[in-house]
VMD Tcl script that draws the C-alpha trace (Angstrom):
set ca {
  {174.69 47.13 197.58}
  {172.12 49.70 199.06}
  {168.75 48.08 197.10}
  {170.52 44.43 199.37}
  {170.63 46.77 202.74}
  {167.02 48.53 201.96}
  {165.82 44.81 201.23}
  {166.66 43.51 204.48}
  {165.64 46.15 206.21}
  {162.29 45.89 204.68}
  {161.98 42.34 205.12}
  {163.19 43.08 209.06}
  {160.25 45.94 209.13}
  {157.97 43.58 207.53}
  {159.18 40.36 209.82}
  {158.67 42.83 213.07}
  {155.11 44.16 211.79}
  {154.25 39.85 211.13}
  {155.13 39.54 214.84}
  {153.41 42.03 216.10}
  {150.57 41.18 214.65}
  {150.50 37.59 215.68}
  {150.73 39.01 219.28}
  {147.96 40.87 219.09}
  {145.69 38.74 217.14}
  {146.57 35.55 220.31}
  {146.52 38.70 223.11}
  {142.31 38.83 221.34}
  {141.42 35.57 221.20}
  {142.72 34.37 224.52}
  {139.85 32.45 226.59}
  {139.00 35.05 228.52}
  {139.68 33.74 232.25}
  {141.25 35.18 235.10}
  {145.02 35.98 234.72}
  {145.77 37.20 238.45}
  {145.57 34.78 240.49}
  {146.99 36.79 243.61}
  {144.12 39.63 242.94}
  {141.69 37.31 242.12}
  {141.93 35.11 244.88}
  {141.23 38.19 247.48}
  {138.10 37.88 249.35}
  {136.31 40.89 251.14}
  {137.41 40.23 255.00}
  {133.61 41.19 255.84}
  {132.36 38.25 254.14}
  {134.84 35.35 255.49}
  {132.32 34.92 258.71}
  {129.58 34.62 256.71}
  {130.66 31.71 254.82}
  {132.42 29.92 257.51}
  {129.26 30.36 259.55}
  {127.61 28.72 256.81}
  {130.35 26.07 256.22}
  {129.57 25.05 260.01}
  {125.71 24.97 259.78}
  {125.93 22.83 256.49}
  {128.76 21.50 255.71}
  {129.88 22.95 252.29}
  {133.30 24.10 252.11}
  {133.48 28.61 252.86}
  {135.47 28.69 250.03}
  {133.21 27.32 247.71}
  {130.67 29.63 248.78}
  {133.18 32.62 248.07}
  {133.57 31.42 244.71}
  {129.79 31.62 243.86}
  {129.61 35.31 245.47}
  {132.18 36.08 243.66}
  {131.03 34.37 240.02}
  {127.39 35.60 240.87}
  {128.02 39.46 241.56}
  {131.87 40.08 242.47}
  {130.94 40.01 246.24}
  {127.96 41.98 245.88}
  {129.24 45.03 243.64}
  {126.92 44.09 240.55}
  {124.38 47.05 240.67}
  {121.46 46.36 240.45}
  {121.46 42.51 242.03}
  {119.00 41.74 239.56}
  {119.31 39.69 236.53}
  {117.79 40.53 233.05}
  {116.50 36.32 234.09}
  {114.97 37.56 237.04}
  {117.90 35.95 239.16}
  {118.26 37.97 242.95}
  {120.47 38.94 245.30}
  {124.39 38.81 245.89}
  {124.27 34.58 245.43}
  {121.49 35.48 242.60}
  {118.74 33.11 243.15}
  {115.87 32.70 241.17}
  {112.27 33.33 243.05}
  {110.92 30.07 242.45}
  {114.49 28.18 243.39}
  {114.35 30.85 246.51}
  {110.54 30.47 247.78}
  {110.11 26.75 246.15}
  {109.25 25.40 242.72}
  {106.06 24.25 243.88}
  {104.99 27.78 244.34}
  {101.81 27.70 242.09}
  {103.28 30.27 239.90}
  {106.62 28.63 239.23}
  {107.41 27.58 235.61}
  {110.13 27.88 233.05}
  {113.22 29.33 234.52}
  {112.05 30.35 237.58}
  {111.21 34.45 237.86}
  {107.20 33.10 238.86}
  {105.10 35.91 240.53}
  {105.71 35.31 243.82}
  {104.25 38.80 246.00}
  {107.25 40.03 248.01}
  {105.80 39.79 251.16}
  {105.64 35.97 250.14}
  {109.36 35.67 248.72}
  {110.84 36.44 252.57}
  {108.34 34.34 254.78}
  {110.12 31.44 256.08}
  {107.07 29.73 256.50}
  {106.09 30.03 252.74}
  {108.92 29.40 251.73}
  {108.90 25.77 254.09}
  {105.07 25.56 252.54}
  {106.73 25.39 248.50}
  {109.92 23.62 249.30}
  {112.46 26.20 249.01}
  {115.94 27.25 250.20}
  {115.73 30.33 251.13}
  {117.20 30.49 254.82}
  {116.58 33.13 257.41}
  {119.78 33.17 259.11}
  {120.32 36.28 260.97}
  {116.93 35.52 263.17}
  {115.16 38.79 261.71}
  {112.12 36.92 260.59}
  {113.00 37.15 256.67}
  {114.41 34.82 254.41}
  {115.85 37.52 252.12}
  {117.68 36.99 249.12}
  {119.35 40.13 249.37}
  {120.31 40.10 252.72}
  {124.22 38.17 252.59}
  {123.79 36.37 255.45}
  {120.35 35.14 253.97}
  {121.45 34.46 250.86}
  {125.13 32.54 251.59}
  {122.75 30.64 253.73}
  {120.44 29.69 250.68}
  {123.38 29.05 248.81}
  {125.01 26.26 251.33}
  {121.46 25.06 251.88}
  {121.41 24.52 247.81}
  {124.94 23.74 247.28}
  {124.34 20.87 250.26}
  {121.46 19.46 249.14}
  {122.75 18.63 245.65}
  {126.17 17.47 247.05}
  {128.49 20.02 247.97}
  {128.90 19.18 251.69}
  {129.69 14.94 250.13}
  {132.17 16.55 247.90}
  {130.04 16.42 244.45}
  {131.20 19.88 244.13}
  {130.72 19.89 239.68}
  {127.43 18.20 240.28}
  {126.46 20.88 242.73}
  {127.97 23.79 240.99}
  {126.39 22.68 237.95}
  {122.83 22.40 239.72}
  {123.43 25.78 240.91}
  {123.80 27.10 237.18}
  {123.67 24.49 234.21}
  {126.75 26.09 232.54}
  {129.97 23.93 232.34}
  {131.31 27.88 231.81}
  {130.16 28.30 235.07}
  {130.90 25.32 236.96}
  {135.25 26.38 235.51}
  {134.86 29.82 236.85}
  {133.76 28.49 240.18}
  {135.79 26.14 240.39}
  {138.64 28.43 239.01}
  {138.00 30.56 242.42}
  {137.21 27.77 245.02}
  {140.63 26.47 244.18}
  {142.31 29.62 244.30}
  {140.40 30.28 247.72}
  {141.79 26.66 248.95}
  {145.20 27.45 247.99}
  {145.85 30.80 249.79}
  {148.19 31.50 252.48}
}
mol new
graphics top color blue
foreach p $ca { graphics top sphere $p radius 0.5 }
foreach p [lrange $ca 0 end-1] q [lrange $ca 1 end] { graphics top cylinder $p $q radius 0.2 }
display resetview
């Protein structure tokens, strides 16, 4: 009678452990994606002018820009806003996307070597064909300025879409990652669906 009672109670020890471990082994190889969508949908109050600004100049939903600030650098709290790619500022743009791919040093992904002084001048930056966008009437297109660069960003996100709706052709232009274009789109909707 007692090796019966110590042989369920092992299997019950060794059923429990089984479980356990199942739990844990699904808990580590979940997709890693957002799980809270009531913290993850906040947006810095700060910012909310900025993109609806933007929305208004070109057309691309605020939201949507919200959702790239917050893929790109989680509203600007990524220290330094530099990429190991070379990518800049809080909507990380590359130079060459930034100033204009016809820059003469522009190649590959993008970093070029554009002189600074050249990277923020509105009229190089008409000269190459980029987006960079001066918005706050200081002189500089700067892709570390937030107005500047949400700017950019709408400017991009418009030209390849956004403002008709094409918002996976235009996220994906914006980084060619279908990763990228979920966790974007993961936010925008989350944005759209608040309260």
């Amino acid at each position: 009678m007692k090796k019966r009672k110590l042989k369920k109670s092992v299997k019950r020890k060794l059923f429990f452990l089984l479980v356990i471990a199942a739990l844990v082994y699904i808990a580590l190889n979940q997709k890693s994606a957002p799980q809270n969508s009531i913290v993850e949908s906040s947006i810095p109050e700060e910012f909310i002018p900025v993109y609806q600004a933007a929305e208004q100049e070109y057309g691309v939903p605020w939201e949507l820009l919200a959702a790239h600030h917050r893929v790109e650098t989680r509203f600007s709290t990524m220290d330094p806003m530099l990429s190991p790619a070379g990518a800049e500022g809080p909507l990380q743009f590359m130079p060459c996307t930034f100033v204009g791919w016809s820059h003469p040093t522009c190649s590959g992904l993008g970093k070029g070597n554009i002189p600074n002084q050249d990277k923020v001048n509105p009229a190089v930056i008409k000269k190459y064909g980029g987006y960079g966008v001066d918005a706050n009437g200081d002189g500089k297109a700067d892709p570390y300025d937030i107005e500047d660069a949400v700017f950019s960003a709408a400017a991009y996100l418009k030209a390849h879409g956004a403002a008709e709706g094409k918002l996976k052709k235009a996220i994906y232009s914006y980084n060619h990652s279908d990763q990228y274009v979920e966790d974007v789109l993961h936010y925008f909707h989350a944005y759209t669906s608040r309260e």
